[in-house]
DOGUVO-121890 format. One line per field, with one value per residue: residue number from 1; x, y, z of N, C-alpha, C, CB in turn. Coordinates in Angstrom, 1 decimal. Glycine has a CB too. Layout:
BEGIN
lolo: c(NUM/...);
nX: c(X/...);
nY: c(Y/...);
nZ: c(Z/...);
caX: c(X/...);
caY: c(Y/...);
caZ: c(Z/...);
cX: c(X/...);
cY: c(Y/...);
cZ: c(Z/...);
cbX: c(X/...);
cbY: c(Y/...);
cbZ: c(Z/...);
END
This chain:
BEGIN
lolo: c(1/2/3/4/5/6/7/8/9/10/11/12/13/14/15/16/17/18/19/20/21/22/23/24/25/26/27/28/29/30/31/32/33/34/35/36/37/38/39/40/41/42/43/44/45/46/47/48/49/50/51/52/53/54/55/56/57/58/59/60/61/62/63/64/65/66/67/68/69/70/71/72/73/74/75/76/77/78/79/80/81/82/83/84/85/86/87/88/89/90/91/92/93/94/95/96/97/98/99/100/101/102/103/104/105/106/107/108/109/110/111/112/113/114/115/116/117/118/119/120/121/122/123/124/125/126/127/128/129/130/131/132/133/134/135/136/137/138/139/140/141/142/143/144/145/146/147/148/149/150/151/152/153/154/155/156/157/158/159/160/161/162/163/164/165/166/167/168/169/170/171/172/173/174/175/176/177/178/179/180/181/182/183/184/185/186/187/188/189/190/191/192/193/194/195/196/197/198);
nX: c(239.3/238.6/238.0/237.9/238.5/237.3/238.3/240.9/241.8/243.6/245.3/247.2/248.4/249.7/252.9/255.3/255.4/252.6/250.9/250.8/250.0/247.3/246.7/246.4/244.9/242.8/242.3/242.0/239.4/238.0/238.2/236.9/234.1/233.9/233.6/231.3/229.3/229.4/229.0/226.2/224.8/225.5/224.0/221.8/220.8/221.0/218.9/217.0/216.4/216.0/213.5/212.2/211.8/210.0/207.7/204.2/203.1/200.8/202.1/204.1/204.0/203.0/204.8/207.7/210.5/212.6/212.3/212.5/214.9/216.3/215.5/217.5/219.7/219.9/218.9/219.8/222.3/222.0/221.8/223.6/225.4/224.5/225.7/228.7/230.7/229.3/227.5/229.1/229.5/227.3/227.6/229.3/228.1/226.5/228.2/229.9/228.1/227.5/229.9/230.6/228.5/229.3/231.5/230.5/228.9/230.5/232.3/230.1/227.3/225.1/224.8/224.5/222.4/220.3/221.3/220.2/217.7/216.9/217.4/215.2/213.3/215.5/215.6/212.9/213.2/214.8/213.7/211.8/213.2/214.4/212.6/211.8/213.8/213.2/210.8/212.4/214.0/212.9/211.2/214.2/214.8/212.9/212.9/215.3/214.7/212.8/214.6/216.4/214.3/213.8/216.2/216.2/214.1/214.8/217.5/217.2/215.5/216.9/217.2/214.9/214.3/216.6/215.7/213.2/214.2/214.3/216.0/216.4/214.1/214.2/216.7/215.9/213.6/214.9/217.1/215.3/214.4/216.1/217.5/215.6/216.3/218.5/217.9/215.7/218.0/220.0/218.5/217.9/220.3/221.2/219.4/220.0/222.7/222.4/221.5/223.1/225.2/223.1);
nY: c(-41.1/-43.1/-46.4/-48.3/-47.1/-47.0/-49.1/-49.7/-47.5/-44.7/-44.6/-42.7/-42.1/-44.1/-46.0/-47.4/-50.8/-51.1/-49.0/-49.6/-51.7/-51.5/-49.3/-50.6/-52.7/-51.3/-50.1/-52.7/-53.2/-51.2/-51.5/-54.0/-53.4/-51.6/-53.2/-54.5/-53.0/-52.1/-54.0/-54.8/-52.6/-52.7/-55.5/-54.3/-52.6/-54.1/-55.9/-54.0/-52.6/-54.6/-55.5/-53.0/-53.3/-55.4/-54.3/-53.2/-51.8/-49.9/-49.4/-48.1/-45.1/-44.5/-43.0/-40.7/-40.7/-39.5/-39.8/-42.7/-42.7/-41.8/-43.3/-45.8/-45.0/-42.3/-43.3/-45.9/-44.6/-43.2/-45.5/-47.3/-45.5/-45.5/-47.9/-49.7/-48.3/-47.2/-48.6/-50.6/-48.3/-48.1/-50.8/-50.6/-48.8/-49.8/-50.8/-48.4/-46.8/-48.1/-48.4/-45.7/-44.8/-46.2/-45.1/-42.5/-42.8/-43.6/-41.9/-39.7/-40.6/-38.6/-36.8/-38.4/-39.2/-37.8/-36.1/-38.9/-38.6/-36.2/-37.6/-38.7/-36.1/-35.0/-37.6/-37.1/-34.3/-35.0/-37.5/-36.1/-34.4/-36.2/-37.3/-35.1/-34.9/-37.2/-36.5/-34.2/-35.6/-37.2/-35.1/-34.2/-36.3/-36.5/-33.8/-34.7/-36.7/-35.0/-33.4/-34.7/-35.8/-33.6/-32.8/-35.1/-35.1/-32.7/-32.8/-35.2/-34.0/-32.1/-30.9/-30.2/-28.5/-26.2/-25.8/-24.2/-22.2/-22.5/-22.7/-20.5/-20.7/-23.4/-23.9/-22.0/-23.6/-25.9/-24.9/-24.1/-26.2/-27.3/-25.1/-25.4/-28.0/-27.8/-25.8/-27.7/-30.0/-28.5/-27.8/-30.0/-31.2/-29.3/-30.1/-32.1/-32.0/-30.8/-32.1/-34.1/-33.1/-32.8);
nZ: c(242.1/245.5/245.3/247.3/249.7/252.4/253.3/252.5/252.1/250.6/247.8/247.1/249.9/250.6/250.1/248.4/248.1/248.5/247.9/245.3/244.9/245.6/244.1/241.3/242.1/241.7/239.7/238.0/239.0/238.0/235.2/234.8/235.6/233.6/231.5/232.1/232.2/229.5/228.1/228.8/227.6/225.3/224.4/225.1/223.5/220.8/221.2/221.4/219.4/217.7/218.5/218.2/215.5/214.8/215.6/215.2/211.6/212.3/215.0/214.6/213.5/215.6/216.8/216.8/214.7/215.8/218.5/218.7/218.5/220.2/222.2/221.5/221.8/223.5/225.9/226.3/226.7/229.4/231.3/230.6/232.4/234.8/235.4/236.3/237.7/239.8/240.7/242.1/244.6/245.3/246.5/248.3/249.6/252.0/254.3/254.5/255.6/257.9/259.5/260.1/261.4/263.5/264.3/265.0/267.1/269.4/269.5/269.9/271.4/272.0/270.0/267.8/268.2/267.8/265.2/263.9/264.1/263.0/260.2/259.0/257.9/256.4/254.5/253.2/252.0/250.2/249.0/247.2/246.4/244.3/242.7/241.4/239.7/238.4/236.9/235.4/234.0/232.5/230.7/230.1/227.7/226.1/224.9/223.7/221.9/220.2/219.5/217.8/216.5/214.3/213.8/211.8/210.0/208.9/207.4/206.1/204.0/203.1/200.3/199.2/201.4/200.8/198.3/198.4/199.7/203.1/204.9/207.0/208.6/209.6/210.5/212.9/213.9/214.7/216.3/218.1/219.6/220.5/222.4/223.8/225.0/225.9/228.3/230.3/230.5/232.1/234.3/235.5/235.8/238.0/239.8/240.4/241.3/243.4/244.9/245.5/246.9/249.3);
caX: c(238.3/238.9/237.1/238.1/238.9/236.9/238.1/242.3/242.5/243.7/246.7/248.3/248.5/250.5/254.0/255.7/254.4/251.4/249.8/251.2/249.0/245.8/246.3/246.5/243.5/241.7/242.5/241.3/237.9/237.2/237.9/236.2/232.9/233.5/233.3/230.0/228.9/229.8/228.3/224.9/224.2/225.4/223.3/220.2/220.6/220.7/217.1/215.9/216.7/215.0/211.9/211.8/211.8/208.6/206.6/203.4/203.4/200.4/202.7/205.5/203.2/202.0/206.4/208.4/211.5/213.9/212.3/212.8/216.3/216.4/215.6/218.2/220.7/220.5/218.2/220.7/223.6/221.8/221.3/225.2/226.4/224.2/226.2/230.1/231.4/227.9/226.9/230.3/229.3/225.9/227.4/230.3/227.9/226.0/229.7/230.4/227.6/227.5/231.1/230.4/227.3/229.8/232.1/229.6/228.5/231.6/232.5/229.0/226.0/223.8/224.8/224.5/220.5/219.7/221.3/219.0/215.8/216.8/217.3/213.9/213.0/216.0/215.1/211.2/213.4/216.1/213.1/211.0/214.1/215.0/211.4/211.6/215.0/213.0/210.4/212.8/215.0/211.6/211.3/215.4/214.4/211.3/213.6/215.9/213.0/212.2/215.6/216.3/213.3/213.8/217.1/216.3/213.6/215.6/218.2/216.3/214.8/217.8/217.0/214.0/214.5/217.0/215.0/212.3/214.9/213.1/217.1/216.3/212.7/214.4/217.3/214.8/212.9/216.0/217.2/214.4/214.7/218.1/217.2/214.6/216.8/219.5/216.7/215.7/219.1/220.6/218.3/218.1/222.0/221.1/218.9/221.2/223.9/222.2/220.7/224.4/225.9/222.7);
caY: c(-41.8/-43.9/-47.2/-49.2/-46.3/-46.6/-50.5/-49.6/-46.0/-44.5/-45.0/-41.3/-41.9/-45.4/-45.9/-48.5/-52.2/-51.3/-48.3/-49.7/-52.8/-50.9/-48.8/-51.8/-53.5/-50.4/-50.1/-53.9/-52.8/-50.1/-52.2/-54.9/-53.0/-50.6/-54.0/-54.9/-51.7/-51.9/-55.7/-54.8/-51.6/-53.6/-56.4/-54.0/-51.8/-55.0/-56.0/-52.9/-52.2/-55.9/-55.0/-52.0/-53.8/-56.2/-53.2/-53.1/-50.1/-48.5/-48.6/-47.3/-44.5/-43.5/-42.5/-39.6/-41.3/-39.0/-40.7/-43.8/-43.1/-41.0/-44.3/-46.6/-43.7/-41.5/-44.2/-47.0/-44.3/-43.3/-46.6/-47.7/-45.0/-46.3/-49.3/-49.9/-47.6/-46.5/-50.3/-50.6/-47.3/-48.9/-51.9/-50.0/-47.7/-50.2/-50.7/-47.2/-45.9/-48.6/-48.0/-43.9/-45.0/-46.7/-44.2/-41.4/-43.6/-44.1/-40.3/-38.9/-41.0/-37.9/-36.2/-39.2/-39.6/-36.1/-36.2/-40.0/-37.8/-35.0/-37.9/-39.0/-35.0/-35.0/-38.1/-36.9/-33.7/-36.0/-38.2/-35.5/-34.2/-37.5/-37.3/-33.9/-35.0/-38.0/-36.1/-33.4/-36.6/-37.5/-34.3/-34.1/-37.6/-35.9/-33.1/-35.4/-37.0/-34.1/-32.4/-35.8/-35.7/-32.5/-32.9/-36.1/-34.5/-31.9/-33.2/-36.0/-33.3/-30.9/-30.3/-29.9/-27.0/-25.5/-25.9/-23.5/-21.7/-22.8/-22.3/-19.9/-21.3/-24.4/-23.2/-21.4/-24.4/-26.8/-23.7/-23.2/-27.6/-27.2/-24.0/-26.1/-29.0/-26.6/-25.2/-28.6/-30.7/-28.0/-27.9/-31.4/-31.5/-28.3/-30.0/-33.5/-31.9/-30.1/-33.3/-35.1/-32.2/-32.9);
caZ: c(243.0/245.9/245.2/248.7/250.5/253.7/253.8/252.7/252.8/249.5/247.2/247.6/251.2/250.9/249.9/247.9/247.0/248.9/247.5/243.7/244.0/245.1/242.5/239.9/242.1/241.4/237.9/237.2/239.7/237.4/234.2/234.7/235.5/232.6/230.6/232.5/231.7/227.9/227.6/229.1/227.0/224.1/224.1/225.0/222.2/220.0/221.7/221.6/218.0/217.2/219.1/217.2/214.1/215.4/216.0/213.5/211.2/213.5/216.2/214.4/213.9/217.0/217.5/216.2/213.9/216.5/219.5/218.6/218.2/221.3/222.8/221.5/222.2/224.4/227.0/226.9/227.4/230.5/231.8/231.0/233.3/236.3/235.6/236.3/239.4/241.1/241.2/243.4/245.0/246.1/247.1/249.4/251.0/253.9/255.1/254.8/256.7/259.2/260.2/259.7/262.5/264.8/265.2/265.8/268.6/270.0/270.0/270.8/271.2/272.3/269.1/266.7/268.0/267.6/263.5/263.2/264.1/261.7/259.6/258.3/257.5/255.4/253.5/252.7/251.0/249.5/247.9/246.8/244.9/243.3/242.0/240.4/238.8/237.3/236.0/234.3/233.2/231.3/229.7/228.3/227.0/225.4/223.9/222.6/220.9/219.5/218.6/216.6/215.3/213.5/212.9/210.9/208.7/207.7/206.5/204.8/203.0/202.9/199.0/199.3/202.3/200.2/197.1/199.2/200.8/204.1/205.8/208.0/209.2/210.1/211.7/214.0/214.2/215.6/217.4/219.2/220.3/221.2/222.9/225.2/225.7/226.9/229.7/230.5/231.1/232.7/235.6/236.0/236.4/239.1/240.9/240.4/241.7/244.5/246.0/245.9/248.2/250.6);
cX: c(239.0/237.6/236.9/238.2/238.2/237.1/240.5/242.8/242.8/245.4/247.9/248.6/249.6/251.9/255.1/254.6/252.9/250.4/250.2/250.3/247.8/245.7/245.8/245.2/242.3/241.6/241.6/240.1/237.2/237.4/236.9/234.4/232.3/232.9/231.7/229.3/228.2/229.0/227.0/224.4/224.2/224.8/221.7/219.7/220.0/219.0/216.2/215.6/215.6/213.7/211.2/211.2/210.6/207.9/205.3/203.7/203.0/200.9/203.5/204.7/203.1/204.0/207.1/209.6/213.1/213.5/212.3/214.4/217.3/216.5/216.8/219.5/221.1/219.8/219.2/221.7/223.5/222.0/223.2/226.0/225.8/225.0/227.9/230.5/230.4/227.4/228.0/230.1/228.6/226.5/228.6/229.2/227.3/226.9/229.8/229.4/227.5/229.0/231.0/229.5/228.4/230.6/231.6/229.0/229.1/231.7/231.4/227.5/224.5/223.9/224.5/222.6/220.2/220.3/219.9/217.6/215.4/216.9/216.2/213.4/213.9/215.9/214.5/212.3/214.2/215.0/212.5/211.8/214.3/213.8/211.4/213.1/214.7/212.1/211.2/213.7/214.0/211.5/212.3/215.3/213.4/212.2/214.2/215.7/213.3/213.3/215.6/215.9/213.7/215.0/217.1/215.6/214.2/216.5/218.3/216.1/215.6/217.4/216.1/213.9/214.9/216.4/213.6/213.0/214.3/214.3/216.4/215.0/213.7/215.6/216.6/214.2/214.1/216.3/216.7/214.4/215.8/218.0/216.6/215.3/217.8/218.9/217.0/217.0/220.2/219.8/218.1/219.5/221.7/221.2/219.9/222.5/223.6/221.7/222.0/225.1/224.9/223.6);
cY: c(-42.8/-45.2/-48.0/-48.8/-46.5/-48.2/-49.9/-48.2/-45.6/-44.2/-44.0/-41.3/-43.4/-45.0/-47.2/-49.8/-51.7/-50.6/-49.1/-50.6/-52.4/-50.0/-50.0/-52.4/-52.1/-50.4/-51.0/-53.9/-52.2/-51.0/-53.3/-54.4/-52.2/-51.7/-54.4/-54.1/-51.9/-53.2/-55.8/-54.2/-52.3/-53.9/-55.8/-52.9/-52.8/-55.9/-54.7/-52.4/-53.8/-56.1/-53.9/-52.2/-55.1/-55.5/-53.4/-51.5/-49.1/-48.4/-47.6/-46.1/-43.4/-42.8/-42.0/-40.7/-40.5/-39.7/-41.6/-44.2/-42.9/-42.6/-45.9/-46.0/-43.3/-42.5/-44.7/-46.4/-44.0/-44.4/-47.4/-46.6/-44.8/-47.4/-48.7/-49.3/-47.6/-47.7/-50.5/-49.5/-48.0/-50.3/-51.8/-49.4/-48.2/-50.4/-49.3/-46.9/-46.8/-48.3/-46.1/-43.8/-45.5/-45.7/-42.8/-41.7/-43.2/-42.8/-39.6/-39.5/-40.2/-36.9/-37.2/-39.5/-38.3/-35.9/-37.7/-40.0/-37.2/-36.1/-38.2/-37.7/-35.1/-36.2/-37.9/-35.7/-34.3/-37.1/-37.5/-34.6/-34.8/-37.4/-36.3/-34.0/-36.1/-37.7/-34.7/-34.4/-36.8/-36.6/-34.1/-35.1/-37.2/-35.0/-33.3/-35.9/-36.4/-33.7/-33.7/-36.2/-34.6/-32.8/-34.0/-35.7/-33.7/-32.3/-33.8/-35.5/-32.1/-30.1/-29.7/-28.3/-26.4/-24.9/-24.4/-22.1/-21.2/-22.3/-21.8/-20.1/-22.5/-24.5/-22.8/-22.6/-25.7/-26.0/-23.7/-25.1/-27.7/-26.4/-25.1/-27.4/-28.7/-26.7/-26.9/-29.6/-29.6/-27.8/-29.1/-32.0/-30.4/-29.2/-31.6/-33.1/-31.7/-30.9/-34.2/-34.0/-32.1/-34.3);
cZ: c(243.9/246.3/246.6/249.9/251.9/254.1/253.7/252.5/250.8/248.8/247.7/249.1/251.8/250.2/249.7/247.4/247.4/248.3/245.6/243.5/244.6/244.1/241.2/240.7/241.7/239.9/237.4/237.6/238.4/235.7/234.0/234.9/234.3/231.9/230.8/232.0/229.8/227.4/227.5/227.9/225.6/223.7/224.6/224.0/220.9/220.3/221.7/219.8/217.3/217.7/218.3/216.0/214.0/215.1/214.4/212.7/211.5/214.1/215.6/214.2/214.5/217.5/216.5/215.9/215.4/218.3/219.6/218.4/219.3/222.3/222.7/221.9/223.9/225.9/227.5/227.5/228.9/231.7/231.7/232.1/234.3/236.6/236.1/237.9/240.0/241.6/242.7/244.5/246.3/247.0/248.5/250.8/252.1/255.2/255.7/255.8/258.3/260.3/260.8/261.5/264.1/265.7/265.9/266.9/269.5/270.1/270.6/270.8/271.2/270.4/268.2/266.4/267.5/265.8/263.1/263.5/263.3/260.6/258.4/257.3/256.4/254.0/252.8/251.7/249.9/248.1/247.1/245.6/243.9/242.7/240.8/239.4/237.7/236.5/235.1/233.4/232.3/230.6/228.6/227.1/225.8/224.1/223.1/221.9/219.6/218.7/217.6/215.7/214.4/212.9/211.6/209.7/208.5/207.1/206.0/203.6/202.8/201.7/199.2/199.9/201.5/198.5/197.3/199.7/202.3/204.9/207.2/209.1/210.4/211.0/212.9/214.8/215.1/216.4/218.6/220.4/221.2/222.0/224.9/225.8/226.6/228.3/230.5/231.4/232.1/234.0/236.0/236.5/237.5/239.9/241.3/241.4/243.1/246.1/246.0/247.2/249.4/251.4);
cbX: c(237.3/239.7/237.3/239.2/238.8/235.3/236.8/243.1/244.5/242.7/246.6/247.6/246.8/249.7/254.3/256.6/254.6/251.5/250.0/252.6/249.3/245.0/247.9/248.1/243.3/241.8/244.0/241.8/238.0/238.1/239.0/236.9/232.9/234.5/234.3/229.7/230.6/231.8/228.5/224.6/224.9/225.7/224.0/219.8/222.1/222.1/217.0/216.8/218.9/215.6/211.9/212.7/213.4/208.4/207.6/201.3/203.3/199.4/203.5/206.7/202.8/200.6/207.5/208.8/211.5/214.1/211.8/212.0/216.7/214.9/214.3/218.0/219.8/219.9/217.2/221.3/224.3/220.9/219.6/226.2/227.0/222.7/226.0/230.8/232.1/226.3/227.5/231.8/228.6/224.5/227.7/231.4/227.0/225.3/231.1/230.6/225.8/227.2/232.4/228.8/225.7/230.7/233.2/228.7/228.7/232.5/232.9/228.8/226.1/223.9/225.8/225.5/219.4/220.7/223.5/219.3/215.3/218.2/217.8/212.8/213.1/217.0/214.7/209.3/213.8/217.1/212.2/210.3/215.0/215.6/210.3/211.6/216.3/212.9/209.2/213.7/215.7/210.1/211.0/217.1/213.6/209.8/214.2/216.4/211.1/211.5/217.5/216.2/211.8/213.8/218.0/215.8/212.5/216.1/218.8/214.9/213.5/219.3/217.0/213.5/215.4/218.1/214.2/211.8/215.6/212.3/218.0/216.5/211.4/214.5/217.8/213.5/212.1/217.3/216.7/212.1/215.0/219.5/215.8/212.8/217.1/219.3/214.1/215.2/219.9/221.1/217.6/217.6/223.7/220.0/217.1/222.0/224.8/221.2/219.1/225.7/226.2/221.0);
cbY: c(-42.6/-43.2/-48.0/-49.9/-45.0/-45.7/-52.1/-50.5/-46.1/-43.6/-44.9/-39.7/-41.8/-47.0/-45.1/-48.9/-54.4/-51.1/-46.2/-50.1/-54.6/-50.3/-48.0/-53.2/-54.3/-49.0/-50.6/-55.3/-51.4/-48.3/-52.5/-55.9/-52.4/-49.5/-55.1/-55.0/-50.6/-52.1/-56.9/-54.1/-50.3/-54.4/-57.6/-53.3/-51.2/-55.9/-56.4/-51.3/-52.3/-57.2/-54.3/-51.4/-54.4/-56.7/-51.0/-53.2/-49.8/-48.3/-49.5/-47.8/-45.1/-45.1/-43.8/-38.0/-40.5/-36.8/-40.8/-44.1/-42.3/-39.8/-44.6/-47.2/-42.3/-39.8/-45.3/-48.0/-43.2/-42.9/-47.3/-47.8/-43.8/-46.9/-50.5/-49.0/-46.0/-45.5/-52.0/-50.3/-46.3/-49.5/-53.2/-48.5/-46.6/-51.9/-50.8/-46.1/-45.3/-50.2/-48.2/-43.4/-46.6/-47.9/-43.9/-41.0/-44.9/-45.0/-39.4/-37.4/-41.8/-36.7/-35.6/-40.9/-40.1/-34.6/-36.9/-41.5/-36.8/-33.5/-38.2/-39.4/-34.1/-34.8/-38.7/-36.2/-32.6/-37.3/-39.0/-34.8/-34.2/-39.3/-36.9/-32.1/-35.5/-39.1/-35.9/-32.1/-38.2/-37.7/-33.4/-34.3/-38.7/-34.3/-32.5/-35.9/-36.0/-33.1/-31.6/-36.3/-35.5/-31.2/-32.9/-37.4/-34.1/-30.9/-33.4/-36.3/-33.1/-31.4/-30.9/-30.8/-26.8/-26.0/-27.8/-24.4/-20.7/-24.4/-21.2/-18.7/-22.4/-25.2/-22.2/-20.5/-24.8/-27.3/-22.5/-22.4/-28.7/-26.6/-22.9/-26.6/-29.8/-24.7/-24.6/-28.7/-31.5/-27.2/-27.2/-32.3/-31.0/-27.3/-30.0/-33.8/-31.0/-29.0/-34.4/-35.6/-30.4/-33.1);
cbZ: c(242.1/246.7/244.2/248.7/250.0/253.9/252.4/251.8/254.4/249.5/245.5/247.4/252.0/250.3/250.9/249.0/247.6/250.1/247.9/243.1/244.1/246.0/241.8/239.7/244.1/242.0/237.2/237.3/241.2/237.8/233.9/235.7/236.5/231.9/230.7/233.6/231.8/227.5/228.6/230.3/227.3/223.8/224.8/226.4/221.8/220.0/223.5/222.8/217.6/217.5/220.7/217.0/213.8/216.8/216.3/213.7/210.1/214.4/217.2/213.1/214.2/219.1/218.2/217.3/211.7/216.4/220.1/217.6/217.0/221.5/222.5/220.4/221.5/224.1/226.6/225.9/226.9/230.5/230.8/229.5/232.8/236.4/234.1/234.9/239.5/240.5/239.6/242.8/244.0/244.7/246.0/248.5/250.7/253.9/254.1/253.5/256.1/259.0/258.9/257.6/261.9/264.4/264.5/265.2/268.9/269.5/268.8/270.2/272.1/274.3/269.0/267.3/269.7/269.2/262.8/263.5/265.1/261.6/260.0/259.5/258.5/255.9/253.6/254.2/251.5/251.2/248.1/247.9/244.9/243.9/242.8/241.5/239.7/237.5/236.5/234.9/234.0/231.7/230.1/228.6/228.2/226.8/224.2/222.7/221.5/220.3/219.4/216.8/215.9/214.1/213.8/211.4/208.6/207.8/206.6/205.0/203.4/202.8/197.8/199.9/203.6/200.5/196.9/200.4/200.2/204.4/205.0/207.4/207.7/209.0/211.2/213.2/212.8/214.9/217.0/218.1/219.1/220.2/221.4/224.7/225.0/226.4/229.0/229.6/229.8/232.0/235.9/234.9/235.2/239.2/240.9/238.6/241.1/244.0/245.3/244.2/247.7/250.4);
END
């Protein structure tokens, strides 16, 4: 990755003290966010876990034991890997595109208006994606629920199954979770990916 790059260009392209201490300023960039990262998710797990533990026993309830776990899990990990580099990302990119805008000026002003017409069109498809990526993000969230869920009762009740010899049900029955979470996160990384190459 180059973190500074459209402000000092990037390490492999320097030579001596210069590229050695943006390497090292990048290094301590990227540490110091992973820590932000690591601090947040921390301390929202430990709130989320003690909220949990408030709840009355109707609520607890009305929520599958694997979505509730889904949520201290797999949620927070989502939500720490918005954090650290993409924060820096976000906070690079008004630079980047204003510079990006200047020099397309400067080389072709009649070409630069004629892309910030087509631009708006490409937005409306660009949002309308990010939508359909946060309702399939809601369903792997759902799956992971669910596989969790299962996986927790059975193996609670492992004797039991095997006491039945339910095996092969239950197998089928996780299978078939795992099966659909497969489907699910894998086109949400499709369409994820397909809207970062717009």
């Amino acid at each position: 990755h180059t973190h500074i790059g459209f402000i000092a260009g990037s390490p492999e392209d320097m030579d001596g003290d210069t590229g050695a201490r943006l390497r090292a300023f990048q290094a301590a960039q990227t540490y110091v966010m992973s820590k932000f990262a690591f601090l947040v998710s921390r301390d929202l797990r430990e709130k989320l876990f003690g909220h949990l533990l408030r709840l009355s026993p109707a609520q607890l309830e009305t929520k599958t034991t694997g979505g509730l776990i889904s949520r201290v899990t797999w949620d927070v990990n989502v939500l720490e890997g918005c954090m650290g580099q993409p924060v820096v990302e976000l906070i690079q990119a008004p630079a980047t595109i204003t510079i990006t805008l200047v020099a397309m000026v400067a080389i072709n002003w009649k070409l630069t208006l004629t892309v910030l017409c087509v631009a708006p069109l490409l937005a409306l498809l660009i949002s309308a994606a990010g939508r359909k990526v946060r309702v399939l993000t809601n369903y792997v969230q759902d799956r992971v629920g669910g596989l969790n869920g299962d996986l927790t009762e059975t193996l609670s009740s492992a004797r039991v199954v095997q006491s039945f010899a339910r095996e092969p049900f239950e197998m089928e029955r996780v299978g078939k979770a795992n099966r659909a979470y497969f489907r699910d996160a894998l086109r949400s990384a499709w369409i994820a990916e397909s809207l970062s190459l717009s």
